[in-house]
GUFI-413542 format. One record per residue (C-alpha): residue in one letter; x, y, z. Coordinates in Angstrom, 1 decimal. Layout:
GUFI-413542
[r "A" [X Y Z]]
...
***
This chain:
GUFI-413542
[r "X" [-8.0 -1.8 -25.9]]
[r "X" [-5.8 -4.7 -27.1]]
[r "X" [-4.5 -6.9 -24.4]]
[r "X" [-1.8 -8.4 -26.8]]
[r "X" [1.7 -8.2 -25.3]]
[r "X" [4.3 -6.8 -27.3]]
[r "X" [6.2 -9.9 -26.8]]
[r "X" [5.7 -14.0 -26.6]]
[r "X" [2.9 -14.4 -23.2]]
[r "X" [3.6 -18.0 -23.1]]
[r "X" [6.8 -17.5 -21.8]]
[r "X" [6.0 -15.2 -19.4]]
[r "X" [8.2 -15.3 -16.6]]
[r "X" [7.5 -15.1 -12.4]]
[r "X" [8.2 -12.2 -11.4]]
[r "X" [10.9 -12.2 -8.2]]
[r "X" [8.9 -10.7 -5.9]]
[r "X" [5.6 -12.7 -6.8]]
[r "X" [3.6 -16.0 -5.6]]
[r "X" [4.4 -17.8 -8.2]]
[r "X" [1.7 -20.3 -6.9]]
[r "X" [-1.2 -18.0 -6.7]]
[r "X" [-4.3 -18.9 -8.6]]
[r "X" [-4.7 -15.8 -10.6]]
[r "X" [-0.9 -16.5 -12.0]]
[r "X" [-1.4 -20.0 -12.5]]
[r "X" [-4.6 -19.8 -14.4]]
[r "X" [-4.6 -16.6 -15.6]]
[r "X" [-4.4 -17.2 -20.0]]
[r "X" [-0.6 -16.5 -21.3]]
[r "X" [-1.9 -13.4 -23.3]]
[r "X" [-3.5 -12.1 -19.9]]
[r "X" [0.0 -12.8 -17.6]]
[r "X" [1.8 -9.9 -18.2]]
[r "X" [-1.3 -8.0 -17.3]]
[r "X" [-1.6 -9.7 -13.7]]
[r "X" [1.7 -8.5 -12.9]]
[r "X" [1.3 -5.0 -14.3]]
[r "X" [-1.7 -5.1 -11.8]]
[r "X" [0.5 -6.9 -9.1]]
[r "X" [-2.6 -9.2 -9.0]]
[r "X" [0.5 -11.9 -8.0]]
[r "X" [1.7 -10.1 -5.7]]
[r "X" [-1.7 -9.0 -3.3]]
[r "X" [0.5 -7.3 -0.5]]
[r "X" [0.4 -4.5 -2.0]]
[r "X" [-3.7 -4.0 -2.3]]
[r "X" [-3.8 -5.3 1.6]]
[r "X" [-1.5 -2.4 2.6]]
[r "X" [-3.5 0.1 0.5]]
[r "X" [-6.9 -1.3 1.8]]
[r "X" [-5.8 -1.7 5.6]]
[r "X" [-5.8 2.2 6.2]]
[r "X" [-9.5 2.6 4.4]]
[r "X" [-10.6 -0.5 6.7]]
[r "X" [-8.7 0.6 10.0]]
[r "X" [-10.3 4.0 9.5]]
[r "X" [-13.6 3.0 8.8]]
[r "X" [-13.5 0.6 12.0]]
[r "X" [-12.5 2.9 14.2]]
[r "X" [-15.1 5.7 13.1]]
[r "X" [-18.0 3.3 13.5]]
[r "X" [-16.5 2.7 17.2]]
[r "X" [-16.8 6.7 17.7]]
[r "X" [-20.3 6.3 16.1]]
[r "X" [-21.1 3.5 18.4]]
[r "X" [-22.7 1.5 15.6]]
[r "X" [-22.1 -1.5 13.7]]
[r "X" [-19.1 -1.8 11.3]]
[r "X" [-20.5 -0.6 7.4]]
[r "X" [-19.9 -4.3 5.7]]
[r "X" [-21.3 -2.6 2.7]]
[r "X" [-18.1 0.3 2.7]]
[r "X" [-15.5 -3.0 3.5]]
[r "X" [-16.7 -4.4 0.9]]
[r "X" [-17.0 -1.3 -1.8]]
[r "X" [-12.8 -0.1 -0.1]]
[r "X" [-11.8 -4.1 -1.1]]
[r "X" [-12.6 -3.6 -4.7]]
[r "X" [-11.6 -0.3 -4.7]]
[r "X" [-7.8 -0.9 -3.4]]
[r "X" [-7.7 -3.5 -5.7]]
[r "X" [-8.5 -1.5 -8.7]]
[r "X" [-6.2 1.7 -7.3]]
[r "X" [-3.0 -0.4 -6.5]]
[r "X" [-3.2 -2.2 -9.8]]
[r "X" [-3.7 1.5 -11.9]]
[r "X" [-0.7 2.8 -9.6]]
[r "X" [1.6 0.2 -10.2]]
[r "X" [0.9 0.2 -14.2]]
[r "X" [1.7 3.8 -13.9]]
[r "X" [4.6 3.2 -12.1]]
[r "X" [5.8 0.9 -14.2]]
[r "X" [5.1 2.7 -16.7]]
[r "X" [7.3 6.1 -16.1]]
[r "X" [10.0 3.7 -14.7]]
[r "X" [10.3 1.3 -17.5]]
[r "X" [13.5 2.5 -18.9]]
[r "X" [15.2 2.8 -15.1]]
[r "X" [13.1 -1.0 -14.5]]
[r "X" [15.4 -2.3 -17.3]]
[r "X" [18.7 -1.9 -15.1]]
[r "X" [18.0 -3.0 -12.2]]
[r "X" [18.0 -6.9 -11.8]]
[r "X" [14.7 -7.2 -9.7]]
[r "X" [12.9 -5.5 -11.7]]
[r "X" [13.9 -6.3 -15.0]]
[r "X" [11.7 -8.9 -16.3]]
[r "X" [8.6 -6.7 -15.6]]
[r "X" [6.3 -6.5 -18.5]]
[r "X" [7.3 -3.0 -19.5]]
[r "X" [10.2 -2.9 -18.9]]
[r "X" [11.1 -6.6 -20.8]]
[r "X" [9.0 -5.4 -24.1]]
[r "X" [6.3 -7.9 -23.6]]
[r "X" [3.1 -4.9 -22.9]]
[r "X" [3.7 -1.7 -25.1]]
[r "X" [3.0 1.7 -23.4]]
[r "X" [0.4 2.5 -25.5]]
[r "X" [-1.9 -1.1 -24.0]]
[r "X" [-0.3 0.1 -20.6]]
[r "X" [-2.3 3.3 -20.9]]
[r "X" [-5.6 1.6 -21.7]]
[r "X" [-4.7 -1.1 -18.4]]
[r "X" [-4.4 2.2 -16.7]]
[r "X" [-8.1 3.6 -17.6]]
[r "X" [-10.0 0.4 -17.5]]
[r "X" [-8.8 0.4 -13.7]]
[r "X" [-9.3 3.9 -12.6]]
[r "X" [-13.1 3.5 -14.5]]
[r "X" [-13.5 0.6 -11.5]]
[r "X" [-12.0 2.6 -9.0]]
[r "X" [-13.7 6.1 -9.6]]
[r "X" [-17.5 3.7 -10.0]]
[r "X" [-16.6 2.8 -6.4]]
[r "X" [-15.7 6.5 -5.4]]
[r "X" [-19.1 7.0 -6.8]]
[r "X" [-20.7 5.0 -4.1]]
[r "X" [-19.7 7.3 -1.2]]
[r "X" [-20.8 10.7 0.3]]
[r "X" [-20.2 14.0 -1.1]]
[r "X" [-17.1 14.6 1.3]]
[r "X" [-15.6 11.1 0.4]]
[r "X" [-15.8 11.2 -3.2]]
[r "X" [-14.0 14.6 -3.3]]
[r "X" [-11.5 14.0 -1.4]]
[r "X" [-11.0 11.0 -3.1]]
[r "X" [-11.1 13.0 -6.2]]
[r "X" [-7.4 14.7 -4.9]]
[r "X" [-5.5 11.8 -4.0]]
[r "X" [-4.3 11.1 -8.1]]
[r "X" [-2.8 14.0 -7.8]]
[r "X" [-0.2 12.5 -5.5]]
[r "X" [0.1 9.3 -7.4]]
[r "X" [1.3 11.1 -10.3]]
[r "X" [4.0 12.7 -8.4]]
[r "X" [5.2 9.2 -6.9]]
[r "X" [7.4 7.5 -9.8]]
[r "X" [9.3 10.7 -10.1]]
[r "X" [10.4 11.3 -6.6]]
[r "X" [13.2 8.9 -6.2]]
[r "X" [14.8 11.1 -9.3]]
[r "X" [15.1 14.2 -7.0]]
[r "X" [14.4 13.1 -3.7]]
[r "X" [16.0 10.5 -1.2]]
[r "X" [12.3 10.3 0.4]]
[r "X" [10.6 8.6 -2.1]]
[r "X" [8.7 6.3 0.7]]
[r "X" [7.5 9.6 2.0]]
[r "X" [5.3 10.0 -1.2]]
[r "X" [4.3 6.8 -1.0]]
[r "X" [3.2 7.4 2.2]]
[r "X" [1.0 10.2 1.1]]
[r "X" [-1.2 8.0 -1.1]]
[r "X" [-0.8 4.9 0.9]]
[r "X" [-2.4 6.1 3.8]]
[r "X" [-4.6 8.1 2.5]]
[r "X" [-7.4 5.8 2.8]]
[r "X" [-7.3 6.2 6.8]]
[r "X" [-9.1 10.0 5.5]]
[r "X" [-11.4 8.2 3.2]]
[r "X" [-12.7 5.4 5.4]]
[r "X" [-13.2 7.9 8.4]]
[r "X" [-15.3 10.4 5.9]]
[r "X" [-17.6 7.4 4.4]]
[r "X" [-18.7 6.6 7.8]]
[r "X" [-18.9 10.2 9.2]]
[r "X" [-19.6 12.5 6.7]]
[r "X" [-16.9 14.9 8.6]]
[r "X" [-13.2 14.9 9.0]]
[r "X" [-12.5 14.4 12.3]]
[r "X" [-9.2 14.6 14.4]]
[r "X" [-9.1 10.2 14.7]]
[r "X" [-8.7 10.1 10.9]]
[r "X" [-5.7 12.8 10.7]]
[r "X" [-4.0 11.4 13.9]]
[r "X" [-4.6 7.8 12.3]]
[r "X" [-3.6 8.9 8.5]]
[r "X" [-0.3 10.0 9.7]]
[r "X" [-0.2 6.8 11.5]]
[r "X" [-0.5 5.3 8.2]]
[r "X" [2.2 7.5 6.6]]
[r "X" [4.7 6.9 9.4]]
[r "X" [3.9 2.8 8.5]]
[r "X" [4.6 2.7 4.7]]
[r "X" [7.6 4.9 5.0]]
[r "X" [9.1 2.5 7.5]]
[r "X" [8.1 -0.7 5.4]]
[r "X" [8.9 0.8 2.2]]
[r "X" [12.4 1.6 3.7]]
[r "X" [12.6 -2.3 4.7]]
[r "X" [11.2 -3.1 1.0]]
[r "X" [14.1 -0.5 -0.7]]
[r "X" [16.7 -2.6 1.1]]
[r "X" [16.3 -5.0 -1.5]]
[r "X" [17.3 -2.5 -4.1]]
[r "X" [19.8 -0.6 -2.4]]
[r "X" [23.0 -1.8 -4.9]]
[r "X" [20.9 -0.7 -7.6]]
[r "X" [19.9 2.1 -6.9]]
[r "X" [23.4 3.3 -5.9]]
[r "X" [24.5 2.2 -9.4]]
[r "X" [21.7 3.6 -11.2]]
[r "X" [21.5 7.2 -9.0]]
[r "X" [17.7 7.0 -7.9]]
[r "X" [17.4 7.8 -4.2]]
[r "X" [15.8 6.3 -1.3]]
[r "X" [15.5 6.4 2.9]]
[r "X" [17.1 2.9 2.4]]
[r "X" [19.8 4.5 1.3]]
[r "X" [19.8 8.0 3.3]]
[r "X" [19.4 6.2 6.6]]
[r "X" [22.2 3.3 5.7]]
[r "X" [23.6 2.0 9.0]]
[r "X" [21.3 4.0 11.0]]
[r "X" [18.6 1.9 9.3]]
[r "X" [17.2 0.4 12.4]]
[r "X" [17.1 3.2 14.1]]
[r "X" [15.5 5.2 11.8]]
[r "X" [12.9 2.6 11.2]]
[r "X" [12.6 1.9 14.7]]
[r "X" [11.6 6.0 15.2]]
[r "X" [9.0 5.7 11.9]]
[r "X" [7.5 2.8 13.7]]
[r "X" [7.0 4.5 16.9]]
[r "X" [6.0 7.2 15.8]]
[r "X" [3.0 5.0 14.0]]
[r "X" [2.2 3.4 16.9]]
[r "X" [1.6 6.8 19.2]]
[r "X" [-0.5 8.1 16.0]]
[r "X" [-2.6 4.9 16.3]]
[r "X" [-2.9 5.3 20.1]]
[r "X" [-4.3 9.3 20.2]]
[r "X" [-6.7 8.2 17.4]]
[r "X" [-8.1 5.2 19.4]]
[r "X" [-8.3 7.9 22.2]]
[r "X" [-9.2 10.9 20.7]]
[r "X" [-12.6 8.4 18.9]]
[r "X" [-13.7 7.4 22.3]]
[r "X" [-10.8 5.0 23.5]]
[r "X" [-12.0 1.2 24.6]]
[r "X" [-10.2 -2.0 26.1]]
[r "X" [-10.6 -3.7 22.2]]
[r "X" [-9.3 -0.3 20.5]]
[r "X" [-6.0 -0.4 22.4]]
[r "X" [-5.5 -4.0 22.6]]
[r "X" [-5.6 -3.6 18.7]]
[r "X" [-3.0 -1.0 19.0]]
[r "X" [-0.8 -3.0 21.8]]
[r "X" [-0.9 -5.9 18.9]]
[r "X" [0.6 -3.7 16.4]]
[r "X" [3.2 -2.0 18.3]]
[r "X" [4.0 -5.7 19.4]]
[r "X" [4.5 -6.4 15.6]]
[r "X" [6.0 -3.6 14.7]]
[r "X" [9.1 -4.2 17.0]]
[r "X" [9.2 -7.7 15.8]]
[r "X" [10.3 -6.4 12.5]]
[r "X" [12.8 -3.7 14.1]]
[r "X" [14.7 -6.7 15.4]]
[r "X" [15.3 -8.2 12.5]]
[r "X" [16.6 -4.9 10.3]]
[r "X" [19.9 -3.6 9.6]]
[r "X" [21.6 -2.5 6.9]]
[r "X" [23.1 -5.6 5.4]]
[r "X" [19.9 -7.7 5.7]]
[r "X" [19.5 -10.3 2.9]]
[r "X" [17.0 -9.6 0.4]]
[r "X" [14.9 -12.2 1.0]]
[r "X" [14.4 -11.5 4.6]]
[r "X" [13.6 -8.0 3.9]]
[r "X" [10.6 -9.1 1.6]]
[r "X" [9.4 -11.4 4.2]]
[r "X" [9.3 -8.5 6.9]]
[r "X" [7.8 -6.7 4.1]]
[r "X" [5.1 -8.4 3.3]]
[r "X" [4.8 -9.1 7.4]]
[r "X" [2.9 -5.7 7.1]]
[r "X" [-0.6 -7.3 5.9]]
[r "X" [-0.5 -8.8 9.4]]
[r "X" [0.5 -5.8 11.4]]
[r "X" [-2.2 -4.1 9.6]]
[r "X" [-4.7 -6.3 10.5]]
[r "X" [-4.3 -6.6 14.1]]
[r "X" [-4.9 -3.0 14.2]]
[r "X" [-8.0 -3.3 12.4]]
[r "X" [-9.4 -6.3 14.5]]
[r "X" [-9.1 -3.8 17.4]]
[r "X" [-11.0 -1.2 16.2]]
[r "X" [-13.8 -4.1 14.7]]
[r "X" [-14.3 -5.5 17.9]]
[r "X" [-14.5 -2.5 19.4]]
[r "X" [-17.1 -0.9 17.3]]
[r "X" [-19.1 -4.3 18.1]]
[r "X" [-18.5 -3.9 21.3]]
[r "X" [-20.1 -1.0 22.2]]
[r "X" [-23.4 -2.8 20.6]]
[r "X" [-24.0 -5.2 23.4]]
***
């Protein structure tokens, strides 16, 4: 596969929603720019919220276990979000280049501004699921096929918004769905924790993909594509708020339902705590930039959850 951009690299631009400081961008070679971005490699938020489930799962099922926390599965679910969120958003980018082009955030995305052709897209696209099915590979029986399934709701994703106003609800669906995988690599089972936790997960990323959709909600209007941002309009908070909540009591019957602990519900008691810091702060005509920083806010919601359910499975070791 060629990784020439259709286009002149050198004068590749930041992205809006990017760290326009962060290493990879700033040292990545000009002909290799457009395919950081493609990968969201400049913009890592996206990889933290796909890891958090897989590590927040995993966690809390060696707390059940009573064992040590599998370092080795943190480790292989790292590499593995990585490679997933950057083949997901090259396909995304991908079927939406054409709606990408008319709406002024996303404009100047390598697609959609001519400087990657589809056709080098489609290679990105296999060189990253080869990573990410090598680290499937390293898992259990159980893990690998379930893992095996979860494409199949990528590939409905960038196609949602066309006939549905819950796109974040799809998004959910693959989002979380590492809160099944983490829970199966350390188990070998499926166990009532992982599903509570999973549609903890889901309940999350459609509430902070709502708050991300804010930023787009003129365009989208314009363009016809449909989104909660949009369904819920005033009631935004409100309807956020509910998602949020709903997460929260998800989290809470997993910690319980995998053996409970002071650490496991402190973890949760963080993330509720979080999660209404950002309900404060939402309503319908928030400004853009605000909405990105509550956004991307998540990583650390996600993590306090997480610590929890580490320190618990340590915990029980002393």
């Amino acid at each position: 596969m060629s990784l020439r951009p259709s286009g002149e690299a050198a004068g590749a631009p930041a992205l809006p929603d990017s760290i326009v400081d962060h290493p990879l961008w700033r040292r990545a070679p000009p002909a290799l720019r457009p395919y950081v971005q493609l990968a969201r490699l400049d913009r890592p938020i996206g990889w933290w919220l796909l890891l958090l489930p897989c590590w927040e799962s995993s966690a809390l099922a060696s707390a059940s276990l009573r064992e040590a926390p599998n370092l080795w599965h943190l480790a292989l679910f790292f590499v593995g979000a990585v490679a997933m969120r950057g083949a997901g958003s090259t396909y995304n980018d991908y079927v939406d280049r054409d709606i990408d082009a008319k709406v002024e955030r996303t404009r100047s995305r390598p697609l959609a501004s001519g400087r990657v052709t589809p056709r080098a897209a489609l290679g990105f696209i296999v060189a990253q699921c080869l990573v990410g099915l090598a680290v499937l590979l390293s898992f259990n029986g159980l893990t690998i096929a379930l893992g095996l399934l979860s494409p199949l709701i990528v590939l409905v994703y960038p196609f949602a918004k066309r006939f549905t106003s819950w796109p974040q609800a799809i998004l959910g669906f693959a989002f979380a769905y590492g809160a099944l995988l983490g829970w199966t690599a350390r188990a070998d089972a499926l166990g009532a924790p992982a599903l509570f936790l999973y549609a903890a997960a889901i309940l999350w990323t459609i509430g902070f993909d709502t708050i991300y959709a804010l930023q787009d909600i003129r365009d989208d209007v314009v363009i016809g594509v449909g989104s909660t941002a949009r369904l819920f309009g005033a009631r935004v908070k409100l309807a956020v708020g509910a998602l949020y909540a709903g997460s929260i009591a998800c989290a809470a019957l997993a910690a319980l339902l995998a053996g409970g602990g002071a650490f496991a519900f402190l973890g949760v008691a963080a993330y509720a705590a979080h999660l209404a810091w950002q309900i404060a702060q939402v309503d319908e005509d928030i400004a853009p930039v605000t909405a990105l920083r509550l956004f991307r806010a998540n990583r650390d919601a996600g993590l306090l959850l997480f610590a929890g359910f580490l320190v618990q499975s340590l915990a029980f070791l002393f």
